[in-house]
C-alpha positions, 0 to 999 in steps of 0.5 A, a space after each residue: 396094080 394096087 390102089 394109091 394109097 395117100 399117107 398123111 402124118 394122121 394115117 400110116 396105111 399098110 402099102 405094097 405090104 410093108 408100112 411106108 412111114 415118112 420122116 416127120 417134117 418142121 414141127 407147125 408146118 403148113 404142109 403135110 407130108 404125104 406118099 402116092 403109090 401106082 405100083 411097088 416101083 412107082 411111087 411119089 412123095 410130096 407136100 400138101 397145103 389145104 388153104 385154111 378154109 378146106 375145114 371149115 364146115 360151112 366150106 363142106 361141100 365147095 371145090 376148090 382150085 389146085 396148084 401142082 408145083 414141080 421143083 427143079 432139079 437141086 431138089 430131088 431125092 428123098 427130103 422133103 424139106 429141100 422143097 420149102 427152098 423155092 416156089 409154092 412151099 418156100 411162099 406157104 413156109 413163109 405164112 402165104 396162105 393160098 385159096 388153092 391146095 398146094 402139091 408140091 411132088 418131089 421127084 427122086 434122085 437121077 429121075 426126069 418130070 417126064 418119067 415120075 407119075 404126076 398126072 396120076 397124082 393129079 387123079 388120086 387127088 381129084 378122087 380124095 380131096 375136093 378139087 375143081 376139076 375146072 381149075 388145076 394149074 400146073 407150074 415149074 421151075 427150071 428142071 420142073 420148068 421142063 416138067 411143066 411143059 411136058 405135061 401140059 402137052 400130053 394132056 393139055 384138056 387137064 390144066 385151066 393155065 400152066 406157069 413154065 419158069 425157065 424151062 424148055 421144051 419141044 416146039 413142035 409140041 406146042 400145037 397142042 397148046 394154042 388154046 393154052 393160058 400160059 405165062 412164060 418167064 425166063 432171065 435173059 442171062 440164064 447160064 444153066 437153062 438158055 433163055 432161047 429155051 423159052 422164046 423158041 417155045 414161045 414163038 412156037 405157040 404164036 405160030 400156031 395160033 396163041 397169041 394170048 401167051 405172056 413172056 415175062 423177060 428179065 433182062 439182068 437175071 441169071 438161072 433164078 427166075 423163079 424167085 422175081 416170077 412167084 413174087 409177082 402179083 398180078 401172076 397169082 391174080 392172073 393164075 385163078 382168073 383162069 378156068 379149064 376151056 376159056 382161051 387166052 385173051 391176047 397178051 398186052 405188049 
């Protein structure tokens, strides 16, 4: 297996023999592209956002908070691009300037979250970038809804909270998750992904004992979800508050 290499547009590394340059991006863009490799065959590309003060010498040895974004299904393939249509990277385009670094992989076309190397990502990422280990979210939408909880449940000691938007998942899995901060949101009139997705899962967690989760419902939204939840406030206030081991207080009705 060959070591990941992380390519950024200030470094073209030589990789699995052959040089894997990425098509540049808008010009002025805070996000950088960049390429994860675990084999010849295993490979993500994705986006990185370094909050504004990563630089600064006077930050140089501080640990800062990282947010994994997984897109939904619309935008998988090879165009970068396609991932400043929604979430994170559409809120960082727009001049949002997170205290976190910001991945956003991209999955590739007729693939699955499940099947793609995201924990490994997170590895590379701890190992080159300064990131506290205690803070790592993960969120989602829709296709990356389903993502979210996939990976929070094969490795629930790895995320401080988890922000799954209309996704779904299996409810036996959810034991795994009692100690879990998450805040769930779904539109009530999704067609592409049944809100009963997510409230099964959300009752799922309340049987097994975390009563701390948060169910934001949207009574008149369709599919998108995501636009409403990544909008809110209070979730971005709630997000950083949280840190890897603390439990959930209990939801406020």
């Amino acid at each position: 297996m060959k070591s990941p290499t992380l390519l950024t547009s200030a470094v073209a590394c030589l990789t699995l023999s052959t040089f894997s340059l990425l098509p540049a991006l808008s010009q002025d863009s805070p996000q950088e592209p960049g390429e994860f490799h675990t084999t010849k065959e295993l490979s993500l590309r994705y986006l990185i956002h370094l909050p504004e003060g990563y630089a600064k010498p006077e930050n140089a040895e501080k640990a800062w908070p990282l947010i994994v974004f997984l897109h939904g299904a619309g935008e998988r393939g090879d165009n970068l691009e396609m991932l400043k249509k929604h979430g994170p990277p559409k809120l960082i385009e727009a001049g949002r300037d997170f205290p976190a670094i910001v991945v956003s992989p991209q999955c590739p076309a007729e693939s699955w979250w499940p099947d793609e190397p995201v924990l490994e990502l997170i590895d590379h990422l701890e190992a080159s970038h300064r990131i506290d280990a205690d803070r790592i979210y993960l969120t989602g939408l829709s296709m990356g809804g389903y993502g979210t909880w996939a990976f929070a449940s094969r490795a629930p000691d790895r995320f401080a909270a988890i922000v799954p938007i209309c996704g779904g998942g299996v409810p036996y899995q959810m034991r795994k998750l009692k100690t879990m901060p998450i805040w769930v949101f779904h539109g009530k009139k999704d067609g592409a992904v049944p809100f009963e997705e997510s409230e099964r899962l959300v009752e799922a967690l309340k049987r097994n004992g975390n009563e701390g989760v948060k169910f934001t419902v949207y009574p008149e939204a369709g599919h998108d979800s995501w636009t409403a939840a990544y909008d809110t406030p209070e979730l971005w206030d709630w997000l950083f508050s949280q840190k890897r081991g603390s439990s959930p207080a209990p939801d406020k009705p």
